[in-house]
N, C-alpha and C positions, 0 to 999 in steps of 0.2 A: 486637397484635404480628403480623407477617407470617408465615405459614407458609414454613417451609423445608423444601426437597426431600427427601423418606425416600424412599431407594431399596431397590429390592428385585433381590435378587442372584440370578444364574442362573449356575450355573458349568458350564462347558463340560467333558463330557468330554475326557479325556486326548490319545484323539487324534485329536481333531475339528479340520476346517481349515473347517469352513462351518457354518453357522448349521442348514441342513438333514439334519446329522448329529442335531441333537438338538432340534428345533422343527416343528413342524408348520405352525405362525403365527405370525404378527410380534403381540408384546403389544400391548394397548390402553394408549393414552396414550406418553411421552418411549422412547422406544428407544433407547440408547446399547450400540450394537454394540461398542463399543471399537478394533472392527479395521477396515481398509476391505476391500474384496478376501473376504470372507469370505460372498457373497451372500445380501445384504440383501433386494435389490430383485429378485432371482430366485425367491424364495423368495415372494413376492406375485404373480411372475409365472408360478408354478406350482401354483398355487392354483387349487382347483376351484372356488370362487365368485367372484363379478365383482367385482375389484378398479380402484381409481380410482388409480393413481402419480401425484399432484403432484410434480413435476418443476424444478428451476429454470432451467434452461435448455437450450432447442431443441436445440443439441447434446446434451446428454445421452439425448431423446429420440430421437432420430435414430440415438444411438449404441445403443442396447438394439433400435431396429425393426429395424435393418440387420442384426443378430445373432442373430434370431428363430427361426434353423430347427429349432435344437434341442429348443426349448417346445412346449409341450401345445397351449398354445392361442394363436392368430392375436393378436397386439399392434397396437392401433390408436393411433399420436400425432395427438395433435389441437394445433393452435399457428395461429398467424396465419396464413390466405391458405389453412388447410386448407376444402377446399366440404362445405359438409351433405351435399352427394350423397352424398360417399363415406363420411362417419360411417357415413347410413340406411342405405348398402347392408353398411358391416360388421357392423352391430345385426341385420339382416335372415337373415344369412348365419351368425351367431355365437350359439350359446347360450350359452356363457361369455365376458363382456365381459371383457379387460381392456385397461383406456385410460391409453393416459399422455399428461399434458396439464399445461402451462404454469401458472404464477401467474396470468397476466394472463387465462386462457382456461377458467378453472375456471368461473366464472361463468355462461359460453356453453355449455360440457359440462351444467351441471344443465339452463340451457332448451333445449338441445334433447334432453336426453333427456327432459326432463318434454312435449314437441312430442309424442315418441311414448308418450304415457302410460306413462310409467316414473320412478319415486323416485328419482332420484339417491341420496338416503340412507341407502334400506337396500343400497348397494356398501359392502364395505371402502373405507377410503380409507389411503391411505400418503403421507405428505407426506418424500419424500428430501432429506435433505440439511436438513432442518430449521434449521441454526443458520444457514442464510442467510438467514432471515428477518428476522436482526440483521446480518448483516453488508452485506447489498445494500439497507438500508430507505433508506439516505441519496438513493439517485437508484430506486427502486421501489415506494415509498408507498404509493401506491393497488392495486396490483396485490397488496401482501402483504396492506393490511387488509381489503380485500375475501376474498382466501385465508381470512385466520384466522378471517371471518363466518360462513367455513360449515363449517370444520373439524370442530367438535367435533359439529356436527349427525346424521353419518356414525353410522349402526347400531355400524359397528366401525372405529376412526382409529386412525395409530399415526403418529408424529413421531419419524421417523430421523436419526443420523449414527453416526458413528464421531468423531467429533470436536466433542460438545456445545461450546457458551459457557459459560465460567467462570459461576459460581452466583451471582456480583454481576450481571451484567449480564442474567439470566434474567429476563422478567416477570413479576410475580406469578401474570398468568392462566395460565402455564405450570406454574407450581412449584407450584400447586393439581391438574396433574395426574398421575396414576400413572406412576408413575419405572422403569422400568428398565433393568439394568446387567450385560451378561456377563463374567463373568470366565473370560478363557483360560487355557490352561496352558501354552500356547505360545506367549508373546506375541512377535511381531516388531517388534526392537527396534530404533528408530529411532537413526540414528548422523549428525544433522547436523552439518557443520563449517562453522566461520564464517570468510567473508574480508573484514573491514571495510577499506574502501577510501571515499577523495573522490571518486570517479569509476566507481561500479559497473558502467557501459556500458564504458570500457574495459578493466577486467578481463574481462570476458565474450568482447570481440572477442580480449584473449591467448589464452585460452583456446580459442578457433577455431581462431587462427594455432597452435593445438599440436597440435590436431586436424589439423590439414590435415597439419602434419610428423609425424604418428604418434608424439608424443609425451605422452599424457595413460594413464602406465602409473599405476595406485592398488593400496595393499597390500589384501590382501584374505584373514585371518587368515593372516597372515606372509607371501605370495606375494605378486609384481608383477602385476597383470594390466592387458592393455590395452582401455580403453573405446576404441571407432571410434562412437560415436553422443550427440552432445550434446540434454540436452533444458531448453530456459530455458523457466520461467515468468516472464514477466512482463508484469501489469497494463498496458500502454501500447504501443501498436500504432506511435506515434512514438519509444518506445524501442529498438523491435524494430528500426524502419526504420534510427534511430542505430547499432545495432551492425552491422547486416547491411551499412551504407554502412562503417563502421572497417575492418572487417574481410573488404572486396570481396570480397561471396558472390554467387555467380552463382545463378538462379534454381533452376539444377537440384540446388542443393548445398541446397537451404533448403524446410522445408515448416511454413507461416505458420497456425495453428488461431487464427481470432478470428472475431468477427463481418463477416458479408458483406455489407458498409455502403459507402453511397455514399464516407463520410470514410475508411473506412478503406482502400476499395482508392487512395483519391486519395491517402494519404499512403502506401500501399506503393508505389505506381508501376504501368505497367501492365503492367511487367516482372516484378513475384511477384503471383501468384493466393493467393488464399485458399482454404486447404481446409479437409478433416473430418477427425478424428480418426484415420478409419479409411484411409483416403486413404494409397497406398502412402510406405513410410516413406523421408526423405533423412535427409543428413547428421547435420544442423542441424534440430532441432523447435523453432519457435518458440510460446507457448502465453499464451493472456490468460484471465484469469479466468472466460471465455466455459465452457473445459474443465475449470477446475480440481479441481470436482468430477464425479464419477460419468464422466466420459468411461476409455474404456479404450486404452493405447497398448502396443503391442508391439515388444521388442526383447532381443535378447542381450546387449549388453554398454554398451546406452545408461544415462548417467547423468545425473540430475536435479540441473538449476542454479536457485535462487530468486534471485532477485534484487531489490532492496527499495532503492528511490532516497528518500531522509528528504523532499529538494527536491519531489520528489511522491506527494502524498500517498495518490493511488489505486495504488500501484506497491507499498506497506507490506503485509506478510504478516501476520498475525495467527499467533503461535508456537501459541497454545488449539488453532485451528482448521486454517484453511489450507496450515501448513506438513505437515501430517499428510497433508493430501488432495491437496497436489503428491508427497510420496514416495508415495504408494501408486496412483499413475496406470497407472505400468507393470506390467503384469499378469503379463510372462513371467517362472514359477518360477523354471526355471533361471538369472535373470539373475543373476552375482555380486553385481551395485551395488544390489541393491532396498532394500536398508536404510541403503543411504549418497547422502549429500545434500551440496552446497553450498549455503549460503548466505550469497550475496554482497550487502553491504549499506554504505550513509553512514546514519551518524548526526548530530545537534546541530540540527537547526532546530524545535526548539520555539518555539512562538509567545505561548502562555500561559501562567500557572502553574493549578496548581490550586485556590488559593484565588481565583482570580478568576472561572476557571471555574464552581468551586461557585456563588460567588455568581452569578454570569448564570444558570446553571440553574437556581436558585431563581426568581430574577424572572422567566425563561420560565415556571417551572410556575404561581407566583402567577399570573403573566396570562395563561394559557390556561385557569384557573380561574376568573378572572373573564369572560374570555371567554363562554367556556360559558356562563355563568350567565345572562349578559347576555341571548347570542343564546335561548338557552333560557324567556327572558322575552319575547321581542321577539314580535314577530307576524309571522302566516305569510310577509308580504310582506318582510320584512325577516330571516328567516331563508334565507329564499327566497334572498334576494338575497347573502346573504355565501355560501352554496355554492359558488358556481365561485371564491373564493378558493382553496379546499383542494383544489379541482379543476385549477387551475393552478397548484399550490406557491406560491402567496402569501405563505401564511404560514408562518412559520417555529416558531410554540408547537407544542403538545402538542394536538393538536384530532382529532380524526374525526367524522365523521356517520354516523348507526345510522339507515340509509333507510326498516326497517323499520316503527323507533318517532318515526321523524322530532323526533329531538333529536340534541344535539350531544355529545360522551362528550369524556373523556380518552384519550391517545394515549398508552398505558405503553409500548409498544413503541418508539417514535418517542422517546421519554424514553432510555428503554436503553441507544438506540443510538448519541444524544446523548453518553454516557456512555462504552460502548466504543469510539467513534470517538477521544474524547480522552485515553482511554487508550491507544490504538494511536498517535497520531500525536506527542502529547506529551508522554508517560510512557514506554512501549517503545523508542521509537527517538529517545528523547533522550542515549543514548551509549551504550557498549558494554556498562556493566556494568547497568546498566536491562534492556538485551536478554539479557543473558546470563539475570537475575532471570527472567527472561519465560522464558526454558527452562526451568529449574530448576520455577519454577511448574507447569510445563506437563508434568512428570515426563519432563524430555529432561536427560540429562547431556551439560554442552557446554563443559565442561572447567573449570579451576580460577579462569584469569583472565578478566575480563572483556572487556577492550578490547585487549589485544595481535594483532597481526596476524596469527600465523604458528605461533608457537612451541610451543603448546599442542597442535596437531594430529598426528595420525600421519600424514598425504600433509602434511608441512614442504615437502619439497621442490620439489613438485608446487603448493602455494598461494604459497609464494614466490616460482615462475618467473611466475606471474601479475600479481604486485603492480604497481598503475603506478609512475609516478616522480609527485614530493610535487609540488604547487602551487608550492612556492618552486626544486625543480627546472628546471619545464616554462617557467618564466619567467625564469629565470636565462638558458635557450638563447633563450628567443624574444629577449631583449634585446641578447643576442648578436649572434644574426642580423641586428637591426635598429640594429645601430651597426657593422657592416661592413659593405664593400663586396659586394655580391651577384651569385653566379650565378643562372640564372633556377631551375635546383631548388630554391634556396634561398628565392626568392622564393613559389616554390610553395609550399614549406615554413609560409613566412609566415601567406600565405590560411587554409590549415588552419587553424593553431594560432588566427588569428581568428575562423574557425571555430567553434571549437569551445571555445574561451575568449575572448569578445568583451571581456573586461574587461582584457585584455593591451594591448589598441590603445589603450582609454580611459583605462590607468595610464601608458601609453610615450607619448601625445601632450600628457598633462598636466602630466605630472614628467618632469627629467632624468634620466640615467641614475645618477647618482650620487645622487638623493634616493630612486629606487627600493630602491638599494642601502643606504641611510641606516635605511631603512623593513624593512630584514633581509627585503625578499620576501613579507613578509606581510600577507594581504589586509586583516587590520580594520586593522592602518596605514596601509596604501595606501589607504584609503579616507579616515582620519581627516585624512589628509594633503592629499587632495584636497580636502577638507570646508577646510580651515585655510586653503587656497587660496582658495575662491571668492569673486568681486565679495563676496555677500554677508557675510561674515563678514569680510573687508578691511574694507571700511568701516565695521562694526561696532565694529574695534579700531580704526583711524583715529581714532574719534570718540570715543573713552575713551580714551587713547593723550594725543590734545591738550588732552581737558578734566583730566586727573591728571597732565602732565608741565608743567612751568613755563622759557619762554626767561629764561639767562644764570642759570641757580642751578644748584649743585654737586651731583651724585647720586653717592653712592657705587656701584659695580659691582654689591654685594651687595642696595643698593636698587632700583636698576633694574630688577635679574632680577627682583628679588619683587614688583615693582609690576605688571613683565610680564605674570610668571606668575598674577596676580590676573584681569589684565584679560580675559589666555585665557581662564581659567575661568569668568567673567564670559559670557562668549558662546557656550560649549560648545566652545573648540576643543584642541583634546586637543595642539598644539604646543608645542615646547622652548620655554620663553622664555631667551634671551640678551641681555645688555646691547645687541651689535652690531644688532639688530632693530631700535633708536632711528633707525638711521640712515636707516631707509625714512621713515621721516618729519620727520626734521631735519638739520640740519648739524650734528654733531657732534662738538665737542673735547675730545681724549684729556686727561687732565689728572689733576694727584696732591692731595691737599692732606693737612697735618697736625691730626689729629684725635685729642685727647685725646695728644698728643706722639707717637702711632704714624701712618708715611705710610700714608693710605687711597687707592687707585686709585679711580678717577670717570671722571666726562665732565662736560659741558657742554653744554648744547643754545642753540647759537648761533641760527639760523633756521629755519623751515616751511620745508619743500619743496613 
């Protein structure tokens, strides 16, 4: 049987706001701070022996170096494109190390300090932010499992967050280690509200446009107060660009925190720079997962927007985790809003269920099992040879390579994450009250019902003025527009809504206006309809149509339909069948006859056409 996590509790005094009110050191093995903001990673960086901060990302690095003055001792980040030079000369300079260094870069940290004859292992080590090790394994593999080779080697390791992964998606080699859990007395309690919307990018640009008019006042235990500073997280740097084009922000109104990538300044334009964290503060904070944890951002009256698009899938918040470490970004006390969240989110595109999931994850495990075994038997030449598979994501099982003992292991981690990824994308935000479960789990109270828009919140008024207008709305006007006569606003008008709904043009050039309106406006008809439509499925029915209807014999009305409606379903096409449908393929006459002494209505199929 598996071991399960026994924690062990440490309770904070009464009125402690940091960790180093009542700690000396961060424990050996899982840390669960509970709170963020309560220095965690200060608390290692004020530490008289040389500590090692595993870090997940160069922003957050970057963000603790630039804030150093206050510390004891000099903070050395080490990450891509940093030179040896300047490690030797802080090693040289510094009796007390402490280094903070990337996943990818940990590996380079141990050989060059073993260059200058020195252990990497007898450092503390702190791995921050720990439950990213499950969340980023999907596009980070090699960079975590290499991480997690040398973790536990460290004299003294401690594996932090403030916001663990749920204890199903935990790896065994984890829950075999020492657990512990502070408990506050003051815990700051998180007050997210949810606005579920089909179009999370334009609720976000309303929410601009209120900004700009000085209209985003939120109650704040019983008073109105006014936020002047919006801060969106969200995953997609072509999300960002979507809202900041809706909602015409000019460069100086907007300060964009992602990564500084060739793709990403091309798809901001060369009209917004990418900045840091610390980087003086606009309007508008735009933020991608780059910041989401450990970066620190400062403001008075700025308020944090999540945003979580179902349609894509890195864009999804995880409620456990993430949503915890976008509220707790902004640092400044005094801020009213620190405890209050949006969270703007589409639900419904699930793609598979979970038994079918189960089963594929079964046969990956099976055949990363056999796998293993295989190569594990093979010879060195052919061991040899399947490595750059896993060295370029080839394969997609459960697999890793132990370089040490040069065999091939199980990938529990890579299993996990397998696991919470299709819980996040298939299970969470397969509708409203799924998510909602996902708070309530998560010890977040996020109100009674699950999927209603509005109604359930205290700022009603304030998420209301946001909502877009419905799908069968925004098409109602476009078809409008596009069966009058037009001005050229109007026409401009057009382009957008193409734009920005390209399936508007492909429902109005296929169907009339009156079969759109037949279809009540809604997409899976409009689809079905277009499906009933095409060459292929014409001729489908055509050819069951002539081989099941017979020239010059008598069909009653009630026979016709149901022969119809047979042959539809015959073909997958989800249309009305009516008797008058014959006449796309025959000449047909209306005619009565008596049947069983009652007049029956019919036809007659005189010719093909």
């Amino acid at each position: 049987m598996k071991n399960e996590i026994k924690k062990q509790i440490i309770k904070a005094p009464k009125q402690a706001k940091y960790l180093s009110d009542f700690l000396t050191d961060l424990p050996k093995g899982i840390f669960n701070k509970k709170q963020t903001n309560v220095g965690g990673t200060h608390l290692a960086l004020t530490h008289p022996e040389n500590y090692i901060i595993i870090a997940p990302t160069v922003e957050l690095i970057k963000n603790k170096v630039e804030n150093q003055a206050n510390l004891p001792y000099p903070v050395f980040g080490l990450y891509a494109d940093v030179p040896n030079s300047d490690f030797r000369e802080y090693i040289r300079k510094n009796e007390v190390h402490h280094i903070m260094v990337t996943y990818d870069s940990l590996p380079k940290l141990i050989r060059w300090l073993a260059a200058l004859d020195i252990d990497a292992y007898t450092y503390n080590a702190l791995l921050d932010e720990y439950h990213l090790t499950l969340l980023t394994m999907g596009y980070r593999e090699r960079a975590i499992v290499g991480m997690m080779e040398h973790i536990t080697k460290f004299s003294h390791y401690t594996l932090m967050s403030a916001t663990p992964v749920a204890d199903e998606f935990v790896p065994q080699v984890l829950k075999e280690m020492d657990y512990t859990e502070v408990e506050w007395e003051n815990n700051l309690i998180l007050k997210p509200q949810r606005i579920r919307t089909p179009n999370p990018y334009a609720v976000a640009a309303n929410i601009i446009e209120m900004y700009k008019e000085g209209e985003i006042w939120l109650d704040v235990d019983g008073i109105s107060v006014q936020s002047e500073e919006g801060f969106f997280f969200l995953n997609s740097v072509k999300g960002i660009k979507n809202i900041i084009d809706r909602a015409e922000l000019t460069p100086d109104e907007v300060k964009i925190v992602c990564s500084d990538t060739l793709r990403n300044r091309e798809t901001l334009g060369s009209e917004f720079k990418i900045s840091g964290s610390l980087s003086e503060n606009r309007k508008f904070t735009f933020i991608t997962s780059k910041a989401f944890e450990g970066s620190d951002f400062f403001s008075q009256t700025g308020v944090v927007y999540v945003i979580s698009d179902a349609k894509r899938k890195h864009t999804l918040i995880d409620i456990q985790t993430q949503l915890y470490q976008c509220a707790g970004r902004i640092r400044t006390e005094s801020n009213p809003f620190r405890t209050k969240l949006f969270h703007i989110y589409s639900t419904g595109y699930a793609t598979q269920t979970k038994d079918d999931f189960d089963k594929e994850q079964q046969e990956r495990i099976q055949h990363s099992k056999v796998i293993i075994d295989t190569q594990n038997k093979a010879t060195k030449e052919i061991r040899l040879a399947y490595r750059p598979r896993l060295s370029k994501d080839l394969e997609s099982d459960f697999i890793l390579y132990n370089e040490e003992e040069d065999r091939y292991e199980y990938n529990e981690i890579k299993e996990k994450f397998a696991e919470f990824a299709f819980n996040l994308t298939n299970s969470i935000y397969k509708n409203g009250l799924a998510l909602r479960k996902a708070y309530s789990e998560a010890g977040v109270d996020a109100g009674d019902e699950g999927y209603v828009y509005a109604d359930e919140f205290d700022d009603q008024d304030f998420i209301k003025s946001v909502s877009t207008s419905s799908f069968k709305d925004l098409l109602i006007h476009y078809c409008h527009l596009r069966d009058m006569q037009l001005l050229y606003d109007e026409r401009e008008l057009i382009k957008q809504y193409e734009r920005e709904y390209p399936k508007f043009k492909y429902y109005y050039e296929r169907l009339t206006s009156a079969e759109i309106s037949t279809c009540k406006y809604v997409e899976r008809a409009l689809d079905e309809k277009i499906y009933s439509k095409s060459p292929q499925v014409k001729n489908a029915v055509a050819k069951e149509v002539f081989l099941a209807f017979k020239l010059n014999l008598f069909y009653s009305l009630k026979d016709a339909k149901q022969m119809l409606k047979d042959i539809y379903k015959k073909v997958g096409s989800k249309a009305s069948a009516k008797s008058t449908d014959l006449s796309a393929y025959f000449e047909v006459e209306n005619t009565a006859r008596r049947l069983d002494d009652k007049r029956v209505d019919g036809l007659v199929l005189t010719r093909r056409k």
